[in-house]
Wavefront OBJ file of the C-alpha trace (Angstrom):
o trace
v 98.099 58.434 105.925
v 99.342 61.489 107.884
v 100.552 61.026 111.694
v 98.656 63.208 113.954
v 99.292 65.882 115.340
v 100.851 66.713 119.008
v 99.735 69.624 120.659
v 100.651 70.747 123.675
v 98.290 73.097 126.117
v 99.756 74.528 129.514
v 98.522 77.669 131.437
v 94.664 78.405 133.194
v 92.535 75.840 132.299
v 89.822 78.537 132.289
v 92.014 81.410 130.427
v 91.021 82.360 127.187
v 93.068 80.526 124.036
v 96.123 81.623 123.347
v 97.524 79.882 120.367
v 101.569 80.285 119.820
v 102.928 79.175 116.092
v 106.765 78.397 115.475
v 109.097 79.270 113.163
v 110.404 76.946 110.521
v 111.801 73.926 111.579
v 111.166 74.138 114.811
v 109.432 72.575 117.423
v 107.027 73.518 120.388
v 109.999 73.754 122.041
v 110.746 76.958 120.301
v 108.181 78.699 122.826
v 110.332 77.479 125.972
v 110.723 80.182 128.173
v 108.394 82.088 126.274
v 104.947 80.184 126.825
v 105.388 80.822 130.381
v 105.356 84.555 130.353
v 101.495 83.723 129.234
v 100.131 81.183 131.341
v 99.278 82.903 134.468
v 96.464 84.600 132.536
v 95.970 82.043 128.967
v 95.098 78.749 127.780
v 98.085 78.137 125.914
v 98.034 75.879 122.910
v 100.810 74.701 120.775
v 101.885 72.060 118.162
v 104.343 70.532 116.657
v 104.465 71.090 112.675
v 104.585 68.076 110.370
v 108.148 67.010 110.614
v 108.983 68.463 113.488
v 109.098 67.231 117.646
v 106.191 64.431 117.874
v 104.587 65.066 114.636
v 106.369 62.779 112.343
v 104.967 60.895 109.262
v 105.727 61.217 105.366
v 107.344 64.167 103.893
v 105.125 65.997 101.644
v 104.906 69.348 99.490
v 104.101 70.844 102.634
v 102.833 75.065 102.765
v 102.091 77.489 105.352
v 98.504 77.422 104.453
v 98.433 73.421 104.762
v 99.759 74.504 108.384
v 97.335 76.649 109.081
v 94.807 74.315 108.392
v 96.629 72.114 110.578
v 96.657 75.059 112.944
v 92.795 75.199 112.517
v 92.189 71.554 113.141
v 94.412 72.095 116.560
v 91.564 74.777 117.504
v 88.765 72.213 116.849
v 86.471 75.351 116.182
v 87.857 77.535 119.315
v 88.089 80.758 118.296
v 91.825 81.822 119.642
v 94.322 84.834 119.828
v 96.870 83.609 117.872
v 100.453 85.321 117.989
v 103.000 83.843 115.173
v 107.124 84.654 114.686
v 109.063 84.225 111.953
v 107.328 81.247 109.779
v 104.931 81.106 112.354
v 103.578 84.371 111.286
v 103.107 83.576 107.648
v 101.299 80.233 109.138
v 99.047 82.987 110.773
v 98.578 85.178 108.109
v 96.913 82.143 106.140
v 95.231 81.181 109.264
v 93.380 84.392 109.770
v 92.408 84.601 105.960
v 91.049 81.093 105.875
v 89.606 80.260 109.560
v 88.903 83.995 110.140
v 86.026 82.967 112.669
v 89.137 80.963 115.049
v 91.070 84.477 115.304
v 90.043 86.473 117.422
v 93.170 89.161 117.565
v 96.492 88.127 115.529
v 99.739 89.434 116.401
v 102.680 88.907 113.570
v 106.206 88.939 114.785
v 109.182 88.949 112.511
v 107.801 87.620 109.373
v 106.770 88.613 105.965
v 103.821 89.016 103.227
v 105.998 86.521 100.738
v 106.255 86.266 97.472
v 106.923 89.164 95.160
v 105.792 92.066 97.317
v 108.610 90.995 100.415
v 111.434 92.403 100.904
v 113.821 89.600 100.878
v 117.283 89.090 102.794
v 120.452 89.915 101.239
v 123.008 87.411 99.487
v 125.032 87.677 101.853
v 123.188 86.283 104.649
v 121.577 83.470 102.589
v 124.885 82.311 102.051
v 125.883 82.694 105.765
v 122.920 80.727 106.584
v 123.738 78.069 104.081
v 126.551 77.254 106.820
v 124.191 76.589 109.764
v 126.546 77.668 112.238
v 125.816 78.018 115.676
v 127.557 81.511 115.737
v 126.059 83.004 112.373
v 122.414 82.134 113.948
v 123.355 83.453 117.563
v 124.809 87.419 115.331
v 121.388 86.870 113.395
v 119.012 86.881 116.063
v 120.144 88.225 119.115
v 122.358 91.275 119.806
v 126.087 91.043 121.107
v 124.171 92.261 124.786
v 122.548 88.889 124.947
v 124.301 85.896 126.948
v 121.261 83.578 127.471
v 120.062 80.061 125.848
v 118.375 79.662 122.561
v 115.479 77.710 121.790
v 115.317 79.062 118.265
v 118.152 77.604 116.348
v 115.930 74.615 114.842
v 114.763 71.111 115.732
v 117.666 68.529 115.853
v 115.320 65.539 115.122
v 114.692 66.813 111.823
v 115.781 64.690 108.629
v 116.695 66.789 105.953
v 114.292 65.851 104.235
v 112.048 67.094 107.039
v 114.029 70.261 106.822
v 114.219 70.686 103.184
v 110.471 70.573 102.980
v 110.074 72.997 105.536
v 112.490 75.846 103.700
v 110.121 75.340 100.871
v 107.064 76.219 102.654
v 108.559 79.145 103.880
v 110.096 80.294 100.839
v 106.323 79.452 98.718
v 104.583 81.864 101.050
v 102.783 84.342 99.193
v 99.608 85.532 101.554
v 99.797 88.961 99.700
v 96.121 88.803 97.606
v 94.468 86.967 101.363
v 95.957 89.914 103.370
v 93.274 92.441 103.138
v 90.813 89.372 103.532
v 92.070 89.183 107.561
v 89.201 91.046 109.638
v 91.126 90.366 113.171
v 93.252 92.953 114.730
v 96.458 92.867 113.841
v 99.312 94.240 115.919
v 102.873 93.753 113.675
v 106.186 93.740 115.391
v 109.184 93.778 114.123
v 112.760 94.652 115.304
v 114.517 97.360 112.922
v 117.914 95.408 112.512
v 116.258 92.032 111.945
v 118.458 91.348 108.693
v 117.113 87.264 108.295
v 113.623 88.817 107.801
v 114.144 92.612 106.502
v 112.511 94.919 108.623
v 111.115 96.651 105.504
v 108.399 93.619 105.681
v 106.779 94.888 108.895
v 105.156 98.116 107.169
v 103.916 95.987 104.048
v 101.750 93.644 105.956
v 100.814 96.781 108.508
v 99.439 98.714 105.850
v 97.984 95.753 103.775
v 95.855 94.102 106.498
v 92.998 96.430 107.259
v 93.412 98.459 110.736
v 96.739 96.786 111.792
v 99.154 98.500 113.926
v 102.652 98.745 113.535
v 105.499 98.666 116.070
v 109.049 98.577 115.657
v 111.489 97.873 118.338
v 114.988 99.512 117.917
v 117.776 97.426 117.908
v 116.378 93.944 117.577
v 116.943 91.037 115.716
v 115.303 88.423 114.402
v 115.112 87.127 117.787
v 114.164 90.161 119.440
v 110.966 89.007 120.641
v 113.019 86.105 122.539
v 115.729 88.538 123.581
v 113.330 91.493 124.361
v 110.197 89.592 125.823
v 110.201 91.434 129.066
v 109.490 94.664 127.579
v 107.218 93.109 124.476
v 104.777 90.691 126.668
v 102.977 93.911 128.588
v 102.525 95.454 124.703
v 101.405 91.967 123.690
v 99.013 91.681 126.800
v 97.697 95.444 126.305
v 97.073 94.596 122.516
v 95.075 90.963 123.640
v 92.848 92.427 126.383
v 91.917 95.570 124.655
l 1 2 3 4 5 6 7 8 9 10 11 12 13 14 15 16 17 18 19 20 21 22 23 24 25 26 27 28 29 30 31 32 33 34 35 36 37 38 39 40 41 42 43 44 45 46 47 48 49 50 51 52 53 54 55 56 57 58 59 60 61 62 63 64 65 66 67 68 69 70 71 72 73 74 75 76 77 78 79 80 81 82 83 84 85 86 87 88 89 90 91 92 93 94 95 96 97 98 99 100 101 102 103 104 105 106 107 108 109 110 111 112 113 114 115 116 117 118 119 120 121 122 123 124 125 126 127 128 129 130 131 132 133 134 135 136 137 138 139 140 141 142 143 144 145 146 147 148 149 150 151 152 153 154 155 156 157 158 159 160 161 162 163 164 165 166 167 168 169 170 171 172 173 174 175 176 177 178 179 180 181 182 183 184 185 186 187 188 189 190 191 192 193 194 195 196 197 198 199 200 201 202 203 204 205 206 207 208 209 210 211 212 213 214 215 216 217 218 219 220 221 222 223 224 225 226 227 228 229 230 231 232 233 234 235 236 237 238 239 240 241 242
């Protein structure tokens, strides 16, 4: 039997939902200092993936559609804006597709379509992540400019089992034939030096979901909308409320 969920819900109890996804291996916790930016003016909802934070329980063949799902069952039929990074945003893409009456606008950070469409990352840096240093992560997703904490580098609790069945749900995402199914708007951001996640990804999903707009930000990462979140949350906000 599967352990339940936790979920985690800050911000105006009267806002409208704002539901934040994680990337893989991570925690809620990945949206520290992040959540916040939203919570004057959102409901903000989050949850721990299976095997990750407070949502521990068997290790299964886990995907990122069997997270939306799980992303879907968080809503409890509460239609939400929904803004997913990295794995997060493939969790979304399958969210959108399947619940598309729970997603109200999407926004897709960092992230790909999968499968044999994406634009994958080089040899080189799959082999630099194979290391898990500290340092490698820090040159991957932030620029040399950037001297703050991380929240992004992975949840420590994880067995590696835990983490081994996460890396395969990210690297089984294929959401390429549900893409044009998505009927929310769709804003796409991306940062153009983002090597983890190729940049080249961004314009694929932008021109594959119907009406979704594309914005690059120069310079970033794959942590750009960590790094960059001042100047991002007011393009974020404009894209919600409109």
């Amino acid at each position: 039997m599967s352990a339940p969920l936790a979920v985690q819900t800050t911000g105006r109890a009267d806002g409208p939902l704002l539901l934040l996804l994680a990337g893989q291996a991570n925690s809620h916790a990945w949206w520290t200092g992040l959540r916040e930016l939203f919570e004057d003016r959102f409901r903000v909802v989050t949850f721990d993936y299976r095997g990750t934070g407070s949502s521990r329980g068997p290790v299964g063949e886990w995907s990122t559609a069997g997270f939306a799902d799980d992303a879907a069952a968080v809503l409890r039929d509460r239609p939400a804006f929904v803004y997913g990074t990295s794995m997060g945003g493939r969790v979304a893409q399958h969210l959108a597709a399947r619940h598309p009456s729970l997603v109200e606008r999407l926004v897709l950070a960092c992230t790909s379509p999968g499968g044999a469409h994406a634009v994958e990352r080089s040899a080189d840096i799959r082999r630099r992540l194979s290391t898990a240093r500290i340092d490698t992560l820090r040159e991957l997703f932030y620029t040399p400019a950037w001297t703050g904490e991380s929240h992004l580098f992975g949840d420590p609790t994880m067995t590696p089992a835990e983490s081994r069945a996460h890396l395969r749900a990210s690297n089984r995402h294929d959401a390429w034939d549900v893409l044009p199914q998505i009927k929310a708007p769709t804003l796409v951001l991306h940062g153009t030096d983002d090597l983890m996640v190729p940049a080249a990804n961004a314009p694929l999903l932008a021109a594959r979901i119907p009406g979704a707009t594309l914005h690059l930000h120069e310079g970033g990462r794959h942590g750009f909308f960590d790094e960059f979140a001042f100047e991002l949350t007011p393009l974020i906000d404009d894209f919600l409320r409109s």
